[in-house]
N, C-alpha and C positions, 0 to 999 in steps of 0.2 A: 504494500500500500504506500511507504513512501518512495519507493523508487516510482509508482506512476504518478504519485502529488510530484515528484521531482521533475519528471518528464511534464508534465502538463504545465510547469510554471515556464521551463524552460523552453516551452511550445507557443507561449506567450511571448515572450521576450522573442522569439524567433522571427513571431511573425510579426512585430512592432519590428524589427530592426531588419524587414524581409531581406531575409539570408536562406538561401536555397541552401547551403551547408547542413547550419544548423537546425532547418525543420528536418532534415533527412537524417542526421543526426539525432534528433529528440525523436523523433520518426521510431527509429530502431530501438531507444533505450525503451520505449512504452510498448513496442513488441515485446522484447524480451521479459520487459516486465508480467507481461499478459501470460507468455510462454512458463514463467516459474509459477506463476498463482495458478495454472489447469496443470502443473505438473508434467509438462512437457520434455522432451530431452535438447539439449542437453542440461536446464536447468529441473531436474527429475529428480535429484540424489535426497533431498526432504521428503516424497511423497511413497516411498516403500517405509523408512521407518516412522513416520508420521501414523501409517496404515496398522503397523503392528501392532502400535498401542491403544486403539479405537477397538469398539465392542463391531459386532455385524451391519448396527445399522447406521450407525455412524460412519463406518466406512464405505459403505452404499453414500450416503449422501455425497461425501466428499469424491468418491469415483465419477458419480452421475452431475447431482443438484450444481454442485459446488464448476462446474466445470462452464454453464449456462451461461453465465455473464460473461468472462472472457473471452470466451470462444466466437459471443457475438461479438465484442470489441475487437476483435482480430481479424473477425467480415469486415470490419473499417477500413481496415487499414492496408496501404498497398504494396506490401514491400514483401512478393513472393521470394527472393533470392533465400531471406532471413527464412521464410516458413517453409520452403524446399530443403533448406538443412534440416531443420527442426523436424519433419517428415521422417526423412532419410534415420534421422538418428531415432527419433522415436521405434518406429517398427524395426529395426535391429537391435537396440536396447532393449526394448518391450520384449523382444522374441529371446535372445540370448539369455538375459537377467532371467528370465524365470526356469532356469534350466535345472537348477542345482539349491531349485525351494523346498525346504520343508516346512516350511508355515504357508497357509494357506491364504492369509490375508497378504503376506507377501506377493506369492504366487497370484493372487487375483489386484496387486500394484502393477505389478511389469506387464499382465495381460491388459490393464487399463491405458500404460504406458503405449502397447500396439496397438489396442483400438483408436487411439488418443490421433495415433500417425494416418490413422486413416481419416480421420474424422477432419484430420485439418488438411490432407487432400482432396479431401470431398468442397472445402470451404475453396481452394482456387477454383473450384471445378462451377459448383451451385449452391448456393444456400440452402436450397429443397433438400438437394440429394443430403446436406449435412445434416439438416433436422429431421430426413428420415433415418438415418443410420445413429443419431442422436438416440431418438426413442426406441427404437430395437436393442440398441446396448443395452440402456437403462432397463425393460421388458426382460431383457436376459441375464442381468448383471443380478438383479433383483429376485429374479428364480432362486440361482444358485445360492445368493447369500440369506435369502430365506430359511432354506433348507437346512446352509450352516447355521441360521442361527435357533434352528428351532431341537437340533441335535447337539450345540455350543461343540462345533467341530471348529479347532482352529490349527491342527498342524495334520500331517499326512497319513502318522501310524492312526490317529483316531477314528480313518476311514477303516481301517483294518479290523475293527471292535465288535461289527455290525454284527449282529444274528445271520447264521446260515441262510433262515425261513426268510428276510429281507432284499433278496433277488430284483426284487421288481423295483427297491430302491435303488442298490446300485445301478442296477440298469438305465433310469431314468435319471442316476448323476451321469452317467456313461454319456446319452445324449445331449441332455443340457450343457456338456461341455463340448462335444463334437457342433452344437448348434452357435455355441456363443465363439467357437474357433470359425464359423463362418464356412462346413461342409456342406455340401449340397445332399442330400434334399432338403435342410431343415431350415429354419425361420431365420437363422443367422445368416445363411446365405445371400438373402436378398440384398440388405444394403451394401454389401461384399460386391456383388453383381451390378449394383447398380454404377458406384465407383469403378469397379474395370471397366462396364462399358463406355462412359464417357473419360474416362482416363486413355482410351483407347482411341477416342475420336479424338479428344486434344495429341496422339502424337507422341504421349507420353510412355514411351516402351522400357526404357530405364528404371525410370521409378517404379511404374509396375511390375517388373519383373524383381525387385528389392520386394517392395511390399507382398507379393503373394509366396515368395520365398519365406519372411517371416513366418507368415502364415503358416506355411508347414512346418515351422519349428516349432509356433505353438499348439499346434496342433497335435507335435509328437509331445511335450511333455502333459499335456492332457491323455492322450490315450495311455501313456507311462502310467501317468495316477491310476487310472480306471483300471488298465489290465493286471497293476496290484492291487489293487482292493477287490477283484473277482480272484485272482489265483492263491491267495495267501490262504492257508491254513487255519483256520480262524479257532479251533480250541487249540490252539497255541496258546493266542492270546489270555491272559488272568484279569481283565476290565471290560465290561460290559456295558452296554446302553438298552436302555427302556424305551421302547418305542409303542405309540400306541395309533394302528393306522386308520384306527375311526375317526381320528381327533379332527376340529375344524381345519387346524392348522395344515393337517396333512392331505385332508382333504383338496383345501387350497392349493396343496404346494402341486400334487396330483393334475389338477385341471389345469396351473400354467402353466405344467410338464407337458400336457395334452396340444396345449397350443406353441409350446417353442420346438415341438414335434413335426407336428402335420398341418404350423399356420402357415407355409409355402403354400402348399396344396390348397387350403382355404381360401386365401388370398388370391391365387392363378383361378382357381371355378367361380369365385365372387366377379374376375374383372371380363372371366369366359362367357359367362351369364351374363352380363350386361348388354 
């Protein structure tokens, strides 16, 4: 907050004293400034241990709410060169850092950090396409940390704990994270899709091919989680969880399991029908 009160006095004085220097100068400090407050890379290194010490839902807002205002602020502003780095290092930051996570709230920072790099090539590209891939995050970000929080799962062996008979849950973390890594057929894919496609009519081959490489990183240490928590052994384990699959809670958690599933398909027969 005050590096942008700093930029914005100094964006005064810039343009009292019209110097094309220093508006391009303050220009950039109120980027960057923008780029540290959504946790962007390369000023990113605050919002994995910030992440740590948050309960579930606190760290939803901060992932999602909290990202809102700047990200509009940065529709402002016109200095792609600055937010083509910040791209670039996001979704390979984002993709590599969560390689070698055993907390979870970490692991869902670096995958914030990836989506974060799309989110801000979606903004050279269109405003629409960023405010659709905006609310699909949040839609899917939200799934998952639900679920963490209704199980209080915050690092990796905790997924290891589950009851045998709980199948249909891992299963449904198995997708929710194949969905929110942006695999086709599932709901994640679309804003994914939407970005290629006009990343593709802008020309831009390069960065898409960085960005969807990511992608398969995180993609791989998602399914690394998931094919441990089905293979492991589970009366090894001596710590159990109580789960109870009538509950409202899980109910809920169930139905936006349903839709971060098969909302592609919903969505495609909704716009096929029209």
């Amino acid at each position: 907050m005050t590096v942008l009160l700093f930029s914005s006095i100094l964006l005064m004085l810039s343009n009292n004293l019209n110097n094309e220097i220093n508006e391009s100068f303050t220009s950039m400090i109120i980027m960057s400034a923008l780029l540290l407050k959504s946790g962007a890379a390369p000023f990113h290194f605050w919002f994995p241990n910030m992440m740590e010490g948050l309960t579930w839902m606190n760290a939803l807002m901060l992932m999602t709410w909290q990202k809102i205002a700047p990200l509009m602020l940065i529709s402002y502003l016109n200095i792609k060169n600055l937010l083509l780095i910040s791209v670039i290092l996001s979704v390979i930051i984002g993709a590599i850092g969560g390689l070698n996570q055993t907390s979870l709230r970490k692991l869902m920072a670096f995958s914030s950090i990836n989506h974060l790099g799309w989110m801000l090539s979606s903004l050279m590209i269109s405003e629409s396409i960023w405010l659709v891939y905006f609310l699909f995050y949040s839609f899917l970000s939200f799934v998952l940390t639900f679920m963490f929080n209704i199980f209080k799962l915050f690092h990796l062996n905790q997924l290891f704990s589950w009851y045998v008979n709980s199948k249909i849950l891992k299963f449904s973390l198995f997708m929710n994270f194949l969905s929110l890594g942006g695999l086709p057929p599932f709901l994640g894919f679309l804003p994914k899709w939407l970005v290629i496609q006009q990343l593709t009519l802008c020309n831009q081959y390069f960065l898409l091919t960085l960005m969807m490489l990511s992608t398969l990183i995180t993609l791989f240490f998602y399914l690394r989680i998931c094919y441990s928590a089905f293979m492991l052994n589970y009366f090894e384990n001596n710590w159990f969880m109580e789960m109870n699959m009538n509950s409202n809670n899980m109910k809920l958690y169930l139905i936006m399991t349903f839709f971060s599933i098969f909302g592609l398909f919903m969505i495609s027969l909704f716009f096929f029908t029209l």
